[in-house]
N, C-alpha and C positions, 0 to 999 in steps of 0.2 A: 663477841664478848671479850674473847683474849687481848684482839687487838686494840680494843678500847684499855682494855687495864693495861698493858704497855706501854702504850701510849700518853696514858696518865703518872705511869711509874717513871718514863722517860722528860715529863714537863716536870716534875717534882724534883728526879734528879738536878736538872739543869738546873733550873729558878734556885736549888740549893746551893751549888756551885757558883751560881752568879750575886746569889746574897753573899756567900763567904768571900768570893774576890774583893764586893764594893765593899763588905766592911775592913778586911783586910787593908787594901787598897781603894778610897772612893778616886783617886786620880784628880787631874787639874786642866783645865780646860780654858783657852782664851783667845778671845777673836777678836783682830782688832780692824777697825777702815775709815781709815778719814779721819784720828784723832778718837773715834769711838768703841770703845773697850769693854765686852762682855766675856764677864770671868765667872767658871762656872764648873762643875763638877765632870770627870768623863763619862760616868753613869748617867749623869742628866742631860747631859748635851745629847748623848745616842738615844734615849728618850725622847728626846724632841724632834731629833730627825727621825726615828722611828713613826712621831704623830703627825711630823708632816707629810711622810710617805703617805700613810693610810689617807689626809688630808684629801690632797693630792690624787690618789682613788676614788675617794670618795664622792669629788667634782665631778672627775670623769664620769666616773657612773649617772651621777643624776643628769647630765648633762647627754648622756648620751639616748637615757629615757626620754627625756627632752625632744630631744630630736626622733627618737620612735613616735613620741605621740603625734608628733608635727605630720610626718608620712602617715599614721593612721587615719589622723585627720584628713589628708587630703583623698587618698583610697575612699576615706566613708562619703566625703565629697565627690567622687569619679562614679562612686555606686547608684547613687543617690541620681546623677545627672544621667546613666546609663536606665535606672530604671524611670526616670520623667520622659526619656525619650524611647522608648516602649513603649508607654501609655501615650504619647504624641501619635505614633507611628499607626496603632492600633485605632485609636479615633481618627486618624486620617481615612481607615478601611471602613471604619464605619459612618466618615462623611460630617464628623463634626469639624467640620474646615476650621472655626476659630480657635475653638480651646487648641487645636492638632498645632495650629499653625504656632500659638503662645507658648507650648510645650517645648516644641522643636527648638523655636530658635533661644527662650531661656538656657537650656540644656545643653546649646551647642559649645558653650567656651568649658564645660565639662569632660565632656566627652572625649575620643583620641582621636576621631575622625568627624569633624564637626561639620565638614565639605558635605557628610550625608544628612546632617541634620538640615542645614539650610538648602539643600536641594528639595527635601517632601517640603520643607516649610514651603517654597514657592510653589509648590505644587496644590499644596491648600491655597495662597493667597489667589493663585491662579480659579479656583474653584470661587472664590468668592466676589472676582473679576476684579482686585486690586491687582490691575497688571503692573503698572510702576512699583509696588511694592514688590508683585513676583519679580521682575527684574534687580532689583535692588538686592535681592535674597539670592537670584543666582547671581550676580556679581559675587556677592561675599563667600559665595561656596567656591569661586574660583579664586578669591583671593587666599581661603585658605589651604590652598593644595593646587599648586602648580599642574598636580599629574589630572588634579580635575576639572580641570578647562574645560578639557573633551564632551566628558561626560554632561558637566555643566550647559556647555554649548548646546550638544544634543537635544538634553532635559529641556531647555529653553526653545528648541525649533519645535518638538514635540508639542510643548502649550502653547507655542503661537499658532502652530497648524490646526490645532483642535478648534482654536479660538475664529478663525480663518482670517487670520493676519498673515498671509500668503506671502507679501511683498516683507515685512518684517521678519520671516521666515527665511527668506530667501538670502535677506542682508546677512543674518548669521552665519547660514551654510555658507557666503560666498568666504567669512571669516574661520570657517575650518576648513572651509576646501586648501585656503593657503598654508596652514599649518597641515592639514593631512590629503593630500590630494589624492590618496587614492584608500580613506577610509572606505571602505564598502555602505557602511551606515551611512554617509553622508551624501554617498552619491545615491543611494536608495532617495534619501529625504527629497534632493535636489529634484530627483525625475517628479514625483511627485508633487511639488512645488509650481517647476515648470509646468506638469500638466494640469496642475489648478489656475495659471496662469495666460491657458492655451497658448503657450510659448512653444509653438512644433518644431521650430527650427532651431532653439535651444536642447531640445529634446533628444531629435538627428545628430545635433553633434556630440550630445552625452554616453549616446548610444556605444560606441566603440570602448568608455572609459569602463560603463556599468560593465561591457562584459569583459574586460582585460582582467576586473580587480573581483571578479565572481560574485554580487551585490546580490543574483537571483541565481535560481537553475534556467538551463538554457530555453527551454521552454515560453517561461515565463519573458526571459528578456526579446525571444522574438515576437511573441504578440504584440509587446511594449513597442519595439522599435515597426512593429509595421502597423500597431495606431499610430505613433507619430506620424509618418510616413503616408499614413491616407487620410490624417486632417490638415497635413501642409497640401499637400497637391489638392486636396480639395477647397481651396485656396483661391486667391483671384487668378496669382502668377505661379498657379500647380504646376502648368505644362512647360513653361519654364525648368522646372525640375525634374521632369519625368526620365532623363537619361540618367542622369545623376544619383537614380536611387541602387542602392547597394545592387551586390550581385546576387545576393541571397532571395531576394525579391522581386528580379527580374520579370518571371512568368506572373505573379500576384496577379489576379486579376480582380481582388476586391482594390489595389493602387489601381487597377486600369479604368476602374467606375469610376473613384473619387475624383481621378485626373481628369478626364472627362467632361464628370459633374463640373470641377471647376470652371474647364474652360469654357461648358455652356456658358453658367451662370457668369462669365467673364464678357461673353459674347465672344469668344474664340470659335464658335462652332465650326468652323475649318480644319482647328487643330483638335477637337475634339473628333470630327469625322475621323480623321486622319489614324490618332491613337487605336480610336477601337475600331480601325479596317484593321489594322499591324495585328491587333492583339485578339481578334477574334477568328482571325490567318492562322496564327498557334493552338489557341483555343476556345473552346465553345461555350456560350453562358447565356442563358436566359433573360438575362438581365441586361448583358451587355448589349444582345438582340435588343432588343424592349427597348434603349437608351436610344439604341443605332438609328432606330425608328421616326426619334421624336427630333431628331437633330438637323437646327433649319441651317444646313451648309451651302455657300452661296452657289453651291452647282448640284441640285436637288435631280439631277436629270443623272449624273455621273453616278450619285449615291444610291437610285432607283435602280440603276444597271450595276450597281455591287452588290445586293438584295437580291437584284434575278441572278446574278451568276452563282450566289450561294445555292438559290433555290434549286438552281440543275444537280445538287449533290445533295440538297434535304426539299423533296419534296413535300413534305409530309410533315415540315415544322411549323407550326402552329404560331408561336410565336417568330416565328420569321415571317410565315403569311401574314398574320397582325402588323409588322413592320414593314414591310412593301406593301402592303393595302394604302398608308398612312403617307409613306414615300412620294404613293400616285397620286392621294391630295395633294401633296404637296407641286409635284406636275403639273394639279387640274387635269388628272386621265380619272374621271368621274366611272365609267364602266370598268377599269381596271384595277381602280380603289374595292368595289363591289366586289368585282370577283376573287380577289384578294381578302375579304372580311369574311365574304362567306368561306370561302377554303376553309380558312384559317379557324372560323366556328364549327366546322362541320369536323374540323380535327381535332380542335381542340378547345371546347366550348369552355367559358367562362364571360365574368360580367362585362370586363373591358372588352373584349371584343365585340360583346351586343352591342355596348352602346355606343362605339363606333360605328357599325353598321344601323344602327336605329335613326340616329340623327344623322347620316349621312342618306337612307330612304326618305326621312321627313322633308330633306333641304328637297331631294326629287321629287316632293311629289309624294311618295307612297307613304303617309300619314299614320293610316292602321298599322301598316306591321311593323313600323316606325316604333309606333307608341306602343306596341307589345313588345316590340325588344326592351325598347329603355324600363318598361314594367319589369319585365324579366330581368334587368339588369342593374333593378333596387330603384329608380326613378330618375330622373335626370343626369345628364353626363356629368356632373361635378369631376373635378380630376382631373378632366382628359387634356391633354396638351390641345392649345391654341392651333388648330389647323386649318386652309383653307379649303368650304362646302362652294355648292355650287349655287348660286343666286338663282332664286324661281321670279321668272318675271311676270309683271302686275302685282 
């Protein structure tokens, strides 16, 4: 309250003082430019600049609100497009692919990062199977953010793969592989690709990159590379390959089947004999038995006598007996196929060995116990490899 009445006592003062000067003194005042001459009081002229000063604020001021509202404006604008692509975002979760996808991409010249908007957009268009539009949408989401190429790329291999555009997947990847050749994500995509492609031999060579750049735990990448690895050699020209497989997989002997397999199915049977003599020298398999067995190599009499010399260190293997019973058709040694089938059952009974010994009693002759094996053995030989019986004459 003091300072108010001072302050009132102090404008009173003055404004008295400044009346007694101007009447005293009003002063002379004159400005002239360019032949133009304004003559005027010195109290009035300071007057006037005084109201131009204020003027002159005055502008400013509004002008500056001006420009406040213009920035609120756009803020309520920026809100407005943040909260339409929230509600885009949220009906994409819930699968309303159109309004999601219309949201998105109104919203994106809003927004600060509009590279995410048009990325879910194509993700909806993608759901709705306008691929050329999803494409169209990741394109713009990499035009607007250099740093979102990447991701764009990605986002885009991701809905081709889903869609199983494999080969158009693939064209992507090979356009980030050159920009990032040792993204992890990309090389993951890539095996995958490749392996929807059954490209095995793509596959072998990616193998070394997947594990340099840590793409899986190690586990996982050795499975990876030793299916490649036993659906190439299972292959026409597997055995071609068979030296050539890493060192890590040397002993494998699910590669020793598949090679194998191949070279049967190739008609290598030479070089399939060959492999799994080598590999069942190291180690032992049931399977690879069983394969050894059925395998017509042009010297069945040499392969017969690889069988018996196993046998002098496993007498008692059942599927080895199975496998030189099969050998000795292969021979035409008819009584020593027999004795060979029976071992081989009495060791180790199951249905394929009946009914190789069932239809091998029926070709001689012994009919009944023929046709109770193969009864026994669920009914007719379906299955069994093509082998040579012995012709009953008449």
């Amino acid at each position: 309250m003091k300072a108010r009445t001072l302050l009132l006592c102090a404008v009173l003062v003055i404004g008295g003082l400044l009346g007694l000067f101007m009447a005293r003194d009003p002063g002379y005042l004159v400005l002239a430019y360019d032949g133009a001459v304004l003559e005027t009081s010195l109290w009035f002229g300071l007057a006037l600049l005084v109201a131009a000063y204020v003027a002159v604020r005055l502008l400013l001021f509004v002008l500056g609100r001006l420009l406040r509202g213009k920035g609120l404006f756009t803020a309520w604008r920026a809100r407005a497009a943040q909260r339409q692509t929230n509600r885009g975002l949220l009906l994409l979760e819930e699968g309303d692919w159109a309004q999601a996808k219309n949201l998105l991409v109104n919203a994106a010249r809003g927004v600060a990062a509009p590279a995410i908007n048009y990325l879910n957009a194509a993700r909806a268009a993608h759901q709705l199977g306008a691929f050329d539009e999803r494409d169209e949408l990741l394109s713009q989401a990499r035009q607007q953010d250099s740093k979102a190429a990447p991701a764009a790329g990605l986002a885009g291999v991701d809905l081709r793969m889903a869609a199983g555009q494999w080969r158009e997947a693939l064209a992507s990847l090979r356009e980030l592989q050159a920009l990032a050749p040792k993204h992890p994500r990309v090389l993951e995509r890539l095996w995958r690709c490749h392996e929807a492609l059954e490209d095995w031999t793509a596959l072998i060579e990616l193998a070394p990159a997947l594990r340099k750049a840590g793409a899986a735990d190690a586990e996982t990448l050795n499975a990876m590379e030793q299916q490649a690895w036993r659906r190439r050699l299972a292959t026409a020209d597997g055995l071609k390959l068979w030296e050539k497989r890493p060192k890590a997989l040397k002993d494998d002997l699910d590669l020793a089947l598949a090679a194998a397999l191949g070279g049967q199915a190739a008609g290598d049977a030479a070089g399939a004999e060959s492999l799994l003599r080598e590999a069942l020298g190291r180690n032992w398999r049931d399977d690879l038995v069983n394969l050894y067995g059925q395998l017509k190599s042009p010297a069945p009499d040499h392969q017969l006598a690889t069988a018996e010399r196993w046998l002098e260190d496993r007498p008692d293997d059942g599927e080895l007996l199975l496998a030189a019973g099969r050998l000795a058709l292969m021979n035409a040694d008819w009584p020593k196929a027999r004795r060979y089938f029976e071992a081989s059952l009495h060791r180790k009974p199951n249905s394929e060995c009946r009914a190789e010994l069932g239809r091998l009693l029926i070709a001689l002759g012994e009919t009944r116990r023929g046709g109770e094996l193969l009864t026994q053995a669920a009914g007719a030989p379906t299955g069994l490899p093509d082998l040579p019986l012995p012709q009953r004459s008449g």
